[in-house]
C-alpha positions as CSV (number, residue, x, y, z in Angstrom):
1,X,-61.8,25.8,-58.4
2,X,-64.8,27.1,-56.3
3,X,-68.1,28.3,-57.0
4,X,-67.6,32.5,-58.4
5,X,-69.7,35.1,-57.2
6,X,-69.8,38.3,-58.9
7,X,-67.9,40.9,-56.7
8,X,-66.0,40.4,-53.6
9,X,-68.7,41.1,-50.7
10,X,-66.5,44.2,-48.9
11,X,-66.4,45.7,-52.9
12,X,-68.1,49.6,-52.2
13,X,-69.8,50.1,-55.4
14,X,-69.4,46.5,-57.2
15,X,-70.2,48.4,-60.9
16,X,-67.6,50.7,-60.7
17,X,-64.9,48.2,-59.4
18,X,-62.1,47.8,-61.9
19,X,-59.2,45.5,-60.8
20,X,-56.4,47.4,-62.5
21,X,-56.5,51.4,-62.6
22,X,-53.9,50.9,-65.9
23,X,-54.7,50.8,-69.5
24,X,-52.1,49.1,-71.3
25,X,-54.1,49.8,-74.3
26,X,-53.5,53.1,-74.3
27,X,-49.9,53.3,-72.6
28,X,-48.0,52.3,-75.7
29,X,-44.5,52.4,-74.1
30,X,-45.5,50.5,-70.8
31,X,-47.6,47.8,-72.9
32,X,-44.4,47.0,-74.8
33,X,-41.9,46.9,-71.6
34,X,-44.6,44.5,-70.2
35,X,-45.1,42.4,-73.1
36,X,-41.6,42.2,-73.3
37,X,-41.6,41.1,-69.5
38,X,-44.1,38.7,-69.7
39,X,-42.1,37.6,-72.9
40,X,-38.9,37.4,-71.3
41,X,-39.9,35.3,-68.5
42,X,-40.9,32.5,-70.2
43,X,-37.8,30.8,-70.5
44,X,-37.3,30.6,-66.5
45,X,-40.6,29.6,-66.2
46,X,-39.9,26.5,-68.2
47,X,-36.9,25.9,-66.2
48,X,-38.5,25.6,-63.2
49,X,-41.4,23.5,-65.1
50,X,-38.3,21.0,-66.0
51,X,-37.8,21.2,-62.6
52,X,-40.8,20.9,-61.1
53,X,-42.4,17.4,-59.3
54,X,-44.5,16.5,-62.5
55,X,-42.8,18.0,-65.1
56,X,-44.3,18.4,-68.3
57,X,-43.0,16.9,-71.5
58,X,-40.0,18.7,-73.5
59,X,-43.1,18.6,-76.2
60,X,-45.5,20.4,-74.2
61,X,-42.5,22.8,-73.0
62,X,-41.9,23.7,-76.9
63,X,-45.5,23.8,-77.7
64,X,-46.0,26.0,-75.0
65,X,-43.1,28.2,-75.9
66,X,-44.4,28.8,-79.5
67,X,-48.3,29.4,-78.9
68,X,-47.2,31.6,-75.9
69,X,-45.0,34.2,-77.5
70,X,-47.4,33.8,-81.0
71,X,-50.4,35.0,-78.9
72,X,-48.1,38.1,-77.3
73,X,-47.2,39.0,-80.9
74,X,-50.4,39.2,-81.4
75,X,-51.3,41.2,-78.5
76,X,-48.3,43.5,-79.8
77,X,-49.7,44.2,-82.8
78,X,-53.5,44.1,-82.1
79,X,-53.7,45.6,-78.5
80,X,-57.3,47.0,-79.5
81,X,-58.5,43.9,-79.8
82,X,-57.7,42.9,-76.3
83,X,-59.5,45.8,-74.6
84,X,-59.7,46.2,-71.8
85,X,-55.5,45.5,-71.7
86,X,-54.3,45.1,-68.5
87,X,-51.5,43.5,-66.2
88,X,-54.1,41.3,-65.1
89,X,-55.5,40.4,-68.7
90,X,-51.3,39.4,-69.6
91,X,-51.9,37.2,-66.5
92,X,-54.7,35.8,-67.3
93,X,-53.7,34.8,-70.9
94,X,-50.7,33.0,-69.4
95,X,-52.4,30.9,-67.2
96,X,-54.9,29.8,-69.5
97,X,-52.2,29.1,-72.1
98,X,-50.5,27.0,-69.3
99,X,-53.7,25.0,-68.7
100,X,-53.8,24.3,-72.6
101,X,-50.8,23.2,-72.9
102,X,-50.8,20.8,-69.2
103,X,-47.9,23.1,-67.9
104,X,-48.5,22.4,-64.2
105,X,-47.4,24.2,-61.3
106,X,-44.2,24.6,-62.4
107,X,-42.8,26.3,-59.1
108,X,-43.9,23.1,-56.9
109,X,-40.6,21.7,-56.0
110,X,-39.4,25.7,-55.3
111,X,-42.2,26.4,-53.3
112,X,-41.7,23.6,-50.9
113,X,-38.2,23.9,-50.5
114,X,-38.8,27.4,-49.5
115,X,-42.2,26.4,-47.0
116,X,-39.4,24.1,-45.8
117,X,-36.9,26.3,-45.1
118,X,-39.6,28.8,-43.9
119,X,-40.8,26.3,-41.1
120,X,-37.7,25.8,-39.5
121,X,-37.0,29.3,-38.7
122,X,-40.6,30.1,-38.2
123,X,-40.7,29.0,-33.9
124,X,-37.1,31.4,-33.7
125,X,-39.0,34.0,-35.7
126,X,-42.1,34.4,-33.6
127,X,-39.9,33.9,-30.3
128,X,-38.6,37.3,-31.2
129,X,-41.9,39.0,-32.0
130,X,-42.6,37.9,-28.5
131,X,-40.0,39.6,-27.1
132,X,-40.9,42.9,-28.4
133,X,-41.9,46.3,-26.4
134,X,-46.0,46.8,-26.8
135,X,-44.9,49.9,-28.6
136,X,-42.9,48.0,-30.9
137,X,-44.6,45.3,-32.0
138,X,-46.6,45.8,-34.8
139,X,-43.9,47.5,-36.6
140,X,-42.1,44.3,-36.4
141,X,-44.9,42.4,-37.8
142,X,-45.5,44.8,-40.6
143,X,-41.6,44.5,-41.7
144,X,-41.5,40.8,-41.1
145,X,-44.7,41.1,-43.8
146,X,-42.7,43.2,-46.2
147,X,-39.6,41.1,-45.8
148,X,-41.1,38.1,-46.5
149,X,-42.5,39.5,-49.5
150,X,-39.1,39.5,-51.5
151,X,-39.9,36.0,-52.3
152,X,-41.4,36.8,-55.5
153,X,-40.0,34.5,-59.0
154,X,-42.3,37.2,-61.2
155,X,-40.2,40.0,-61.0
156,X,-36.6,39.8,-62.6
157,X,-34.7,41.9,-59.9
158,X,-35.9,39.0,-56.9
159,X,-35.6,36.6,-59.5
160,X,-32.0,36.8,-60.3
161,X,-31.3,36.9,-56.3
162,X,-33.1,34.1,-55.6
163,X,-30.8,32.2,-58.8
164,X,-27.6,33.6,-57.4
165,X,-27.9,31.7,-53.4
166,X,-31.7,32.2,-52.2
167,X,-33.3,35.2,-50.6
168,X,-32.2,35.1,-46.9
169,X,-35.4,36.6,-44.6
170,X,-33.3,37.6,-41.6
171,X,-31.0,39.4,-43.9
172,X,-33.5,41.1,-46.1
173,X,-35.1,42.3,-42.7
174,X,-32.3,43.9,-41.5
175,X,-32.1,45.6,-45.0
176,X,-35.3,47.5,-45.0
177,X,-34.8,51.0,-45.4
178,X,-35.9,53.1,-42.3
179,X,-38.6,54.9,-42.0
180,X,-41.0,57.1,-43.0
181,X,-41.5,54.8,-46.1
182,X,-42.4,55.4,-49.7
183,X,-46.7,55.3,-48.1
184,X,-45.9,54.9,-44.4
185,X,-49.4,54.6,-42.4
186,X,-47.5,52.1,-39.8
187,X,-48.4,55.0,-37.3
188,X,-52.2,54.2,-38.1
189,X,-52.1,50.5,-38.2
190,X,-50.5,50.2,-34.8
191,X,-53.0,52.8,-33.1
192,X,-55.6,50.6,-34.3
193,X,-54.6,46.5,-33.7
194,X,-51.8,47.5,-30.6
195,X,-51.4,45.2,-27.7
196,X,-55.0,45.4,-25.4
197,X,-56.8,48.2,-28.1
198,X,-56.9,45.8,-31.5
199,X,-60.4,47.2,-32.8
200,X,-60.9,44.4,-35.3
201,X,-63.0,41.1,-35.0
202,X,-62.5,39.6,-37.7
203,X,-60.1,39.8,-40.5
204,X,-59.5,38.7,-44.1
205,X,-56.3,38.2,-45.4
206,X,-55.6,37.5,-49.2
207,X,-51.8,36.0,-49.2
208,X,-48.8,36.3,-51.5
209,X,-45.9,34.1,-52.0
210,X,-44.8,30.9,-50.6
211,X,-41.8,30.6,-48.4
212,X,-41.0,33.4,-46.1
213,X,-43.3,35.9,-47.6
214,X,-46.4,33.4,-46.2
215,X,-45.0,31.5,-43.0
216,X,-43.0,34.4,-41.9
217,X,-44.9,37.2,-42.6
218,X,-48.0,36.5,-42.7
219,X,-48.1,33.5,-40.3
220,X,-46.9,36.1,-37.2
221,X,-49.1,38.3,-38.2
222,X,-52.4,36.6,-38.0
223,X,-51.1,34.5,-34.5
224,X,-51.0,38.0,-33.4
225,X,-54.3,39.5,-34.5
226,X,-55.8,35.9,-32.8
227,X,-54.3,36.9,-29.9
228,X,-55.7,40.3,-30.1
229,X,-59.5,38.8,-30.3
230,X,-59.3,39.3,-33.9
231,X,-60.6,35.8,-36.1
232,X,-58.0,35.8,-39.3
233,X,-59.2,34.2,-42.6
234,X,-56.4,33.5,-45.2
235,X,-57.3,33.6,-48.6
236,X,-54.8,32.0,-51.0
237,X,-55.2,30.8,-54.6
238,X,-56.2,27.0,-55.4
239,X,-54.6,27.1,-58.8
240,X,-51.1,27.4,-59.4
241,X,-49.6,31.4,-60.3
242,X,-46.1,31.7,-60.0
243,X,-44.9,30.9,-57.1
244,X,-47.7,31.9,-54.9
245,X,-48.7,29.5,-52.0
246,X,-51.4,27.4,-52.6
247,X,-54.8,26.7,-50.5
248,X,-53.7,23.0,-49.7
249,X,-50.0,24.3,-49.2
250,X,-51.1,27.2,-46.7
251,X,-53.2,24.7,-44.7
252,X,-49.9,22.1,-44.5
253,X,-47.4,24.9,-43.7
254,X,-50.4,25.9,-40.7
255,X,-50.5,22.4,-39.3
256,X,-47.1,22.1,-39.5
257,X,-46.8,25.4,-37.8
258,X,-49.1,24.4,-35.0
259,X,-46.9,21.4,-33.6
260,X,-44.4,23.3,-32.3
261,X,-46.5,26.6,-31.4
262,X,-49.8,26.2,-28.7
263,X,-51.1,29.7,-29.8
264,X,-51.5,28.8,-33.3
265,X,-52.6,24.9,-32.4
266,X,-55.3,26.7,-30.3
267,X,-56.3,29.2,-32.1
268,X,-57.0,26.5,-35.7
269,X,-58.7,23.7,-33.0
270,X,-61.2,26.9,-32.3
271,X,-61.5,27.4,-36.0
272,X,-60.2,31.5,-35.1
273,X,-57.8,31.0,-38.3
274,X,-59.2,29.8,-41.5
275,X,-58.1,29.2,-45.1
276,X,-60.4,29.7,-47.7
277,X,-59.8,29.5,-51.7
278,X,-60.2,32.5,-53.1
279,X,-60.9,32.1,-56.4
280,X,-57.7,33.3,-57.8
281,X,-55.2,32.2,-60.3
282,X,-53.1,35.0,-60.9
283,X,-50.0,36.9,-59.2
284,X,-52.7,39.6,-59.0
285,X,-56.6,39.9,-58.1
286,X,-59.3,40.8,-59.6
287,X,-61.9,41.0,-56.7
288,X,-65.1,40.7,-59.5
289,X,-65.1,37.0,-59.2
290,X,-64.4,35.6,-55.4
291,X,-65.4,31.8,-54.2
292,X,-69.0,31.6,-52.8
293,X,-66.6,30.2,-49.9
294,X,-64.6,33.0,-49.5
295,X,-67.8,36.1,-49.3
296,X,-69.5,33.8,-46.8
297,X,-66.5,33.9,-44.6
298,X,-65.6,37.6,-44.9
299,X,-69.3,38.8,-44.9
300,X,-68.8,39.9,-41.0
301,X,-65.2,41.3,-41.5
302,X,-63.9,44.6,-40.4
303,X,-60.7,44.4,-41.7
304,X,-59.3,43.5,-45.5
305,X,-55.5,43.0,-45.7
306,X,-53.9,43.2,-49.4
307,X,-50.6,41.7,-49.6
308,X,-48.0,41.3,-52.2
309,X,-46.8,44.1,-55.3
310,X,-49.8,42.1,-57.6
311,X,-52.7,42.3,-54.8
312,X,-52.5,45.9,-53.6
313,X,-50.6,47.5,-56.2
314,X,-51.2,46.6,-59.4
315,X,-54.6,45.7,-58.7
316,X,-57.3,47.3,-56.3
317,X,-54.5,50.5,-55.3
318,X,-57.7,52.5,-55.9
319,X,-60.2,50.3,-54.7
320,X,-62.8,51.4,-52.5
321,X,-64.2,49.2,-49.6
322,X,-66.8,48.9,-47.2
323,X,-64.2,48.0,-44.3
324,X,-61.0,49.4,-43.3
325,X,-58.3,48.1,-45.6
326,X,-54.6,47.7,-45.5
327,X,-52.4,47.9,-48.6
328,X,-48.6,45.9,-47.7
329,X,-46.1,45.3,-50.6
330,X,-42.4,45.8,-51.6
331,X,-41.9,47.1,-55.1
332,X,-39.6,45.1,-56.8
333,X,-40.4,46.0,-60.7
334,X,-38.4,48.9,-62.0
335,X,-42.7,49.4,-64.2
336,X,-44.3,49.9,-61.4
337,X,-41.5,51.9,-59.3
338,X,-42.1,54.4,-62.2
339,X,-45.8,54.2,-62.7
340,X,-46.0,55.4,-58.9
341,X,-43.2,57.3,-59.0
342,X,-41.0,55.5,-56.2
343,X,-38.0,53.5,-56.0
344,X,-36.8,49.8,-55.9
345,X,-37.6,48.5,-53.0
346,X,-39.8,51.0,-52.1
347,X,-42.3,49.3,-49.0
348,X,-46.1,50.8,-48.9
349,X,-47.7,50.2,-45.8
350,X,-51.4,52.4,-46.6
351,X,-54.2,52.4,-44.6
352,X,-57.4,53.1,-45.1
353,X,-60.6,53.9,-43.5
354,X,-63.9,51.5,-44.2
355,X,-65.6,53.8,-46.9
356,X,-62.5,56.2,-48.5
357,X,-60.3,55.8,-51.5
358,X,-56.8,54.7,-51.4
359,X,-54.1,57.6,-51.1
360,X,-51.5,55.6,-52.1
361,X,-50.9,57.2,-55.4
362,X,-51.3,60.8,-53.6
363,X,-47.2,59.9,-52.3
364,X,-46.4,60.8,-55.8
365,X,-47.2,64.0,-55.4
């Protein structure tokens, strides 16, 4: 992993940052629905570990299981003693139990089948983004975002579609409820990056999942802020978190990407789209500890794009930051429907002005 810094460079007031807005340790009933979650999902994470390109012994897979669920006992019983207790802290002790234990990326073999699958119907994709109306088009962009961000193997309800025949983008796009949305600030995203008035310059993008959620969603979004004059810098984990794309899987499924498409070809020989590590290895983000890489890139940005239920809603939804900011994710956990008071499936689409607080949890109102 890169070199950490302390806070994330576009952070308003570093000190006060706090990644998650929500105190497990003092939410009894939600700590034990997510405990019981992360609990719950370790047996298909396993499977896809058997599964996976280098999978890990049936030894490791046991010894895993056991320390794994001992240490969320514990957490059960002694919450206190894992202040502050977070979604991200349940995250974090996962991963670093899967390190211990030489667990792997156990969604490899998923993940490329998807980025696969992705890349063939990527050129058909942004054929149709082309063909849209000026007035149109970033609406189209937006939903191909939220779309693609059904991808997810954390959550149970996308989960158990994905186990039952795949999660088909073209279909789940046509699915999206209308409009207005659960936080619909579409009308305020589009007056900002339309076709010949895109304010921005430059742009940083922290990813979600791989698959459709990436090379779908996010892909045709940052070809179109290039084309706009607006640089695009993708940030994407390095070490493995579900099934989130990777840094070195991101800058495959971008080459690949550019064979068949000039715009994007162009627009990576001029070095307008970049992919930088961000220093993650969760689902969610905690924007305290960034690469040295990834502040030096976004230092002149205007424009911070959160993406995915983990990056903009269960972390930084009340983050404040010193350039515009964009919140995009589907909510597809029946905890977090409740927490903000929406439904399954629920889209947010929140935007917010370089400087202000979120308003995201104001739609509860």
């Amino acid at each position: 992993m890169g070199v950490k810094l302390a806070h994330f460079c576009k952070i308003k007031n570093p000190s006060g940052y706090r990644a998650s807005d929500w105190d497990l340790g003092t939410d009894a009933a939600a700590r034990e629905a997510w405990i019981d979650i992360f609990a719950n999902h370790t047996t298909a994470l396993l499977k896809h570990a058997g599964e996976s390109f280098s999978p890990p012994s049936s030894d490791q897979m046991a010894s895993y299981r056991t320390a794994y669920l001992k240490l969320l006992d514990d957490v059960r019983a002694q919450p206190n003693a894992y202040e502050p207790l977070t979604i991200y802290k349940l995250c974090e002790q996962r991963a670093e139990m899967m390190r211990t234990h030489n667990i792997g990326d156990p969604y490899d073999r998923v993940k490329a089948d998807e980025n696969n699958a992705a890349l063939e119907l990527l050129p058909s994709i942004l054929t149709a983004v082309d063909g849209c109306d000026e007035g149109e088009i970033v609406e189209v962009l937006i939903r191909g975002i939220l779309a693609g961000n059904k991808f997810d193997l954390g959550a149970q309800a996308t989960m158990d579609q994905h186990a039952s025949g795949g999660i088909d983008f073209r279909a789940t796009l046509a699915e999206l409820p209308q409009r207005p949305w659960f936080k619909d600030d579409v009308g305020a995203i589009a007056d900002r990056m339309s076709p010949g008035r895109c304010r921005y310059k430059k742009a940083i993008f922290f990813v979600d999942n791989a698959g459709g959620d990436a090379i779908l969603g996010a892909i045709p979004f940052t070809r179109y802020l290039v084309g706009q004059g607006c640089d695009v810098i993708l940030a994407a984990n390095s070490e493995p978190a579900l099934n989130d794309i990777l840094v070195d899987e991101l800058k495959r499924c971008l080459s690949h990407a550019a064979k068949s498409d000039e715009s994007i070809h162009t627009a990576m020989v001029q070095q307008r789209i970049s992919v930088v590590d961000s220093g993650c290895d969760c689902p969610l983000i905690d924007l305290s500890v960034v690469t040295d890489a990834c502040n030096s890139l976004a230092a002149d940005c205007d424009l911070l794009i959160l993406e995915g239920m983990g990056r903009a809603i269960e972390t930084n939804i009340d983050a404040v930051f010193t350039c515009d900011t964009i919140h995009l994710a589907m909510i597809k956990n029946p905890l977090v429907a409740a927490h903000l008071g929406c439904a399954m499936f629920d889209l947010v689409a929140s935007f917010t002005p370089a400087g202000q607080t979120p308003q995201i949890l104001s739609s509860t109102n």
